[in-house]
C-alpha positions in Angstrom: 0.8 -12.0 4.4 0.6 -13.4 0.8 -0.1 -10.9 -0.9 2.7 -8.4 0.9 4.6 -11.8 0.0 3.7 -11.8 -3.4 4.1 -8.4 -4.1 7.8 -8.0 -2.8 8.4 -10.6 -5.2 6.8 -9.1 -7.9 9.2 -5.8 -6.3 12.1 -8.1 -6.7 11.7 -10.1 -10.0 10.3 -6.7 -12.1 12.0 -3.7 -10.6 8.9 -1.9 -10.3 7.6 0.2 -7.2 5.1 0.0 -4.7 4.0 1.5 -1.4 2.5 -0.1 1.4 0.1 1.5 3.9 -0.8 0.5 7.3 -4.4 1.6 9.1 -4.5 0.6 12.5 -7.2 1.6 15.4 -6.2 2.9 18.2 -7.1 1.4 21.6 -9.1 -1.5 19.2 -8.9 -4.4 22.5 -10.3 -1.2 24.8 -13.5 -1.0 22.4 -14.1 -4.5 22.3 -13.9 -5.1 25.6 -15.9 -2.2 26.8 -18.6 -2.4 23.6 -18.5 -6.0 22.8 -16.7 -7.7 19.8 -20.5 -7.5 18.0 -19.5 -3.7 17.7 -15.9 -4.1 17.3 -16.8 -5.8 14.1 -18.8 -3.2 12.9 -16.3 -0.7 13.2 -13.9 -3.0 11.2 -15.8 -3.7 8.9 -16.7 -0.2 8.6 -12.6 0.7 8.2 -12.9 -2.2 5.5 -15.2 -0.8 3.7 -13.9 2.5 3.1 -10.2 1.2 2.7 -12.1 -0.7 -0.2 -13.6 2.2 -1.5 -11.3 5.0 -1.8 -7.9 3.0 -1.5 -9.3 -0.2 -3.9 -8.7 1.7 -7.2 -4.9 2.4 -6.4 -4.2 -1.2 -4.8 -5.1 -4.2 -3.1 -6.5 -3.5 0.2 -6.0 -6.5 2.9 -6.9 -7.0 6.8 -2.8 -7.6 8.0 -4.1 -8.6 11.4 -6.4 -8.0 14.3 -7.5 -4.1 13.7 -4.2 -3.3 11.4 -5.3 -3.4 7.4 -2.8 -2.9 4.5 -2.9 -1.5 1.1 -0.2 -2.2 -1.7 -0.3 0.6 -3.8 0.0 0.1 -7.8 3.2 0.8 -8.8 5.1 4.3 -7.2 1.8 6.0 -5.9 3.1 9.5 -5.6 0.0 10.3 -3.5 -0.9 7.2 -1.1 -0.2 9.4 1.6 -3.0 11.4 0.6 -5.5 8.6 -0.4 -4.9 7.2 3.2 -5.5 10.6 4.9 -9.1 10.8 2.7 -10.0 7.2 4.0 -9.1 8.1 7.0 -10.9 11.3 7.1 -14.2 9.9 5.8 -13.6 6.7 8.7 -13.4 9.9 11.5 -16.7 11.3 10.9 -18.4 7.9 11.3 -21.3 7.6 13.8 -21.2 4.8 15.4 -24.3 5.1 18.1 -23.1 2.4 20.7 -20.1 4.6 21.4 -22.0 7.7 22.7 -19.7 10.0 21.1 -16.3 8.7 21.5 -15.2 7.5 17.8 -12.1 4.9 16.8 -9.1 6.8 15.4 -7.5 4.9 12.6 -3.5 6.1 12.2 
């Protein structure tokens, strides 16, 4: 929450423009409980990483709570909608072998 905090100040004291993304997992408290919170915490970090990879260079990327991760775009990013949909693209075609086929979906 600091750095949303921090941000909306920034919003408020400079006039300039951000956008705020949400990725959340679907079902998250269903995986863990069926797969173990070992696993859950591989697929979360696995969201991490590749929030941190292709959403890092336009903004801060930040774990909000439980399974839900936020990114403050730099200024007005006219296409955050489409960074998130190639994070979560690329998060959608991961294997994760303990889950026998059934994959997280991040929205």
């Amino acid at each position: 929450y600091p750095m949303l905090d921090e941000a909306m100040a920034d919003v408020k004291k400079t006039g300039r423009k951000i956008s705020v993304s949400i990725a959340d997992i679907d079902s998250f408290k269903r995986i863990n409980d069926t797969y173990g919170h070992a696993n859950g915490d591989i697929i979360l970090t696995t969201l991490a990483d590749i929030l941190t990879e292709i959403c890092g260079e336009h903004g801060d990327v930040f774990r909000y709570g439980g399974e839900e991760f936020a990114i403050i775009f730099a200024e007005d990013c006219e296409n955050a909608e489409e960074i998130m949909q190639d994070a979560l693209d690329c998060f959608a075609v991961q294997d994760f072998d303990f889950m026998e086929g059934r994959y997280p979906r991040a929205v």
